[in-house]
Every structure is written in structure tokens, then in C-alpha cells.
C-alpha positions as CSV (number, residue, x, y, z in Angstrom):
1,X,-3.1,9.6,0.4
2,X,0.0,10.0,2.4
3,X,-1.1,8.0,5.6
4,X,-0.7,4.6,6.7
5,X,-0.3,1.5,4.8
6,X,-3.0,-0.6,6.7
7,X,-5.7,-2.1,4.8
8,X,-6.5,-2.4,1.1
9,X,-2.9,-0.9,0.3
10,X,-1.3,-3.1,2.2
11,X,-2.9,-6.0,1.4
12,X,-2.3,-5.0,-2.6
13,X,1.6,-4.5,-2.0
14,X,1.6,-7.8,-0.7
15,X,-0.8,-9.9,-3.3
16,X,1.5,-8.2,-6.7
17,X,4.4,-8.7,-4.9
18,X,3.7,-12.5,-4.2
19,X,2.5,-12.6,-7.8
20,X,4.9,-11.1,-9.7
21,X,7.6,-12.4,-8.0
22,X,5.4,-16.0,-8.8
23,X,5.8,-15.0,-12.5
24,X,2.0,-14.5,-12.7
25,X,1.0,-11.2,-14.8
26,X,-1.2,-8.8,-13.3
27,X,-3.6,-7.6,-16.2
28,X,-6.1,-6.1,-14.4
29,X,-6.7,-4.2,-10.8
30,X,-10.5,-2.8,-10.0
31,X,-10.3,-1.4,-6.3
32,X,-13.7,-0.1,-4.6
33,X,-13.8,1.5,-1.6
34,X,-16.2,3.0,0.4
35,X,-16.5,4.6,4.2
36,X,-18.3,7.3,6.3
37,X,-15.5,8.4,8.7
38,X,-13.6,11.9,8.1
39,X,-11.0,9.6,5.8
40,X,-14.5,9.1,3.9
41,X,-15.2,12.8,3.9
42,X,-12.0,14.0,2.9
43,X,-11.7,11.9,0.1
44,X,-15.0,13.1,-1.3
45,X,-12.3,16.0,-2.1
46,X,-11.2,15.7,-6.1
47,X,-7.7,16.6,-4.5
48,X,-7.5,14.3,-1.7
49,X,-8.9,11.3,-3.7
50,X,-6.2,12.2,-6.2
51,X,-3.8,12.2,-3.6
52,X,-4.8,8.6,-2.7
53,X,-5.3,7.5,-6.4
54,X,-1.6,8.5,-6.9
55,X,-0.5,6.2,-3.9
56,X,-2.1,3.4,-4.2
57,X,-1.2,3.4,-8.0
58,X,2.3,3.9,-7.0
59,X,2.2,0.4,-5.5
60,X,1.2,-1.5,-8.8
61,X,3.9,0.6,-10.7
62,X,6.6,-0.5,-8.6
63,X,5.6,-4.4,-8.6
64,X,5.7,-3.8,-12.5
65,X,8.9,-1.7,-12.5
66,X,10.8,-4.6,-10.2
67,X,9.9,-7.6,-12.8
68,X,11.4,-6.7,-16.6
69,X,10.6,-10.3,-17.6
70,X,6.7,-10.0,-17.1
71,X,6.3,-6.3,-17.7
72,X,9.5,-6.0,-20.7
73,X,10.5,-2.0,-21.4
74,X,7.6,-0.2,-23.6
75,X,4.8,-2.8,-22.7
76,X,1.5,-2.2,-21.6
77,X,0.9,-1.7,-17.9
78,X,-2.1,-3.2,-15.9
79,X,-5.4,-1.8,-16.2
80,X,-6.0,-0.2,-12.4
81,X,-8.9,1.5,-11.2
82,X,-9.5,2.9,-8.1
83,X,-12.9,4.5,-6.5
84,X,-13.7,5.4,-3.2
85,X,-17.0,6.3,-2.2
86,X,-18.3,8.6,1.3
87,X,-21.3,6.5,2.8
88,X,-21.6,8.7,6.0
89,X,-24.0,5.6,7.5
90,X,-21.1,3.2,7.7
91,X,-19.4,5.5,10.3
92,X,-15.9,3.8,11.0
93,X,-16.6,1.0,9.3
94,X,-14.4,0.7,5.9
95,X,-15.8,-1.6,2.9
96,X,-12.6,-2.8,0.8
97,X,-13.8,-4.7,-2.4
98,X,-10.3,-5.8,-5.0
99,X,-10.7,-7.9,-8.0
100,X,-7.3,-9.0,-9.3
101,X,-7.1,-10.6,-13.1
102,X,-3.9,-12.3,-14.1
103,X,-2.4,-14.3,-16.9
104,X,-1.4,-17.5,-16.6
105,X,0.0,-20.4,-18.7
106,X,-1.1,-20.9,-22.4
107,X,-3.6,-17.4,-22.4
108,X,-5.2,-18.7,-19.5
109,X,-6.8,-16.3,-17.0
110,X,-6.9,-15.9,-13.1
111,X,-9.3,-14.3,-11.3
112,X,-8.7,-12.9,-7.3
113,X,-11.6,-11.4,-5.8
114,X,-11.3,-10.1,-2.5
115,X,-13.6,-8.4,0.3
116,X,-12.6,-6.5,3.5
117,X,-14.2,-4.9,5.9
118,X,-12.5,-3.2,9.5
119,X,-12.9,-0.2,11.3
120,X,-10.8,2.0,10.0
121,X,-9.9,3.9,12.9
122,X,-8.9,0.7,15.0
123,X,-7.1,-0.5,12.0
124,X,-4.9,2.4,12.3
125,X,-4.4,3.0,16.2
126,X,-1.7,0.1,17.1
127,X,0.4,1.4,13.7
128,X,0.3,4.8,15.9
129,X,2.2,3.6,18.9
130,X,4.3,1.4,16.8
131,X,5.4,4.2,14.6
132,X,6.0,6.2,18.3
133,X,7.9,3.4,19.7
134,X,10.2,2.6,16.7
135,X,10.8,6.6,16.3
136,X,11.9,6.1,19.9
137,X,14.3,2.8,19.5
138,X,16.0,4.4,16.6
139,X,16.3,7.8,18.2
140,X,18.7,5.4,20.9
141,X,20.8,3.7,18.4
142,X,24.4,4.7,17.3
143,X,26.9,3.3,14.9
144,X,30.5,2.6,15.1
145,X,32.6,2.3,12.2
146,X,36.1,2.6,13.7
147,X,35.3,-0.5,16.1
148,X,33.8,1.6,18.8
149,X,36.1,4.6,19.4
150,X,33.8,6.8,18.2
151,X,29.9,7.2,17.9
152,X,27.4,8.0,15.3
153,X,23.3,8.2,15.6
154,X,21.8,6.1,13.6
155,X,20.6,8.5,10.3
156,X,18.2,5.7,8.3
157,X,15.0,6.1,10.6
158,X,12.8,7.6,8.2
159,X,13.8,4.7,5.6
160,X,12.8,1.8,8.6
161,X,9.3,3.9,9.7
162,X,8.6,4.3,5.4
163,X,7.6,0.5,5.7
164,X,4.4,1.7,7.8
165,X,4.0,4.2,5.2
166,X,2.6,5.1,1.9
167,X,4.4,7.8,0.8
């Protein structure tokens, strides 16, 4: 679960944060998943599915825990689920399914139904060398804060790379 933020996360963090920030109220998240690579394999693990439950449920919990207007103290949270299937057949290739249900004006309802398919592994490979070159650029930068007599290195590099990341 603690790996890049490339896919289905991704594309979660950014659809409840463009809601909620829209003052439209997430009710419901169903999220299914299923893929043959290794990632497929080693999710078939109760731990490491766990791991990846816990993740991608951390994204919903912090669109709900940044809007106290929507989501007051002591209410209800959304209704997530989250299963991901091993279909060794599919090889590399990663199936993505997200319904989204929201609640809108006057009790009405919204439904956002969403399909994705990518290979995984290509997904993942340019986030690699972008994680390598930024880790690079910020090992290079220093700070002043006596208007250049003196030198610092830049200390914030894991909070810049965390924006590729999960966890």
C-alpha cells in the first residue's frame, strides 16, 4: 500500500477533493480493482491488501477531515469499499472500476461512475525517474536566511517527493 500514487488513488484524491471543496457530499465510495502482475499477487496477501485498504481509505478521511461544513464533528463518514482482485490472465494490465455517490441540493443524488484501465507497470515507470530527478534537484538546493552569508541544505525533500506518494 505504501507505493506510488498513480492510478485509481490518484484519480480519487483528486475527484473528493474537487467535490468537497465544490460543497458536494460524498456518501458513498465502491472501488474494484483487479490485476495479474506481482502488485496483483501480493495483494492476494490479507496483509498487503490491508496495507492498501488502509491507504487508499486514508485519502477519503482526509477530504472529510479538511471540510467541517459537509462532514460536521460526530457525523457519519462515507460508506467506502475497496476490493482488489489477482486475475493472473490480465498480466500488466490493471482494471480500475469507482462508483462515486453524492448528495446534492434538496436530497437529490449524484452518481460518478468511472472505468480505468493502464498497464500498471508503465503507469509507474516515468514517476521512477521523476522521483530520482527531484531527489537530485533538492539534494542541490540551499537556503539562506541571513541574506546569503551563510548556507543551509534544503531539509523539506521528503515533504515535496510525499506528493508522488501514498504514504
Amino acid at each position: 500500500g505504501d507505493d506510488f500514487k498513480s492510478g485509481q488513488t490518484k484519480m480519487k484524491s483528486a475527484l473528493i477533493e474537487f467535490f468537497v471543496a465544490a460543497g458536494i457530499k460524498p456518501e458513498c465510495i465502491a472501488s474494484y480493482n483487479h490485476l495479474g502482475n506481482n502488485d496483483g499477487r501480493n495483494l492476494a496477501s490479507p496483509k498487503q491488501f490491508r496495507s492498501k485498504e488502509i491507504t487508499k481509505s486514508n485519502v477519503v478521511d482526509d477530504m472529510v477531515g479538511s471540510n467541517n461544513i459537509l462532514f460536521p464533528e460526530g457525523s457519519q463518514k462515507p460508506d467506502h469499499c475497496i476490493v482488489i482482485k489477482y486475475l493472473p490472465y490480465v498480466g500488466d494490465s490493471k482494471r480500475a472500476m469507482d462508483e462515486y455517490l453524492f448528495q446534492i441540493f434538496m436530497g437529490g443524488q449524484q452518481s460518478v461512475v468511472m472505468h480505468n484501465t493502464c498497464e500498471d507497470s508503465l503507469l509507474a515507470a516515468p514517476l521512477i525517474l521523476d522521483l530520482a530527478i527531484m531527489t537530485e534537484l533538492c539534494q542541490r538546493i540551499e537556503i539562506s536566511t541571513d541574506e546569503g552569508q551563510t548556507y543551509e541544505p534544503m531539509r523539506n525533500v521528503l515533504s515535496i517527493l510525499s506528493y508522488l506518494l501514498k504514504a
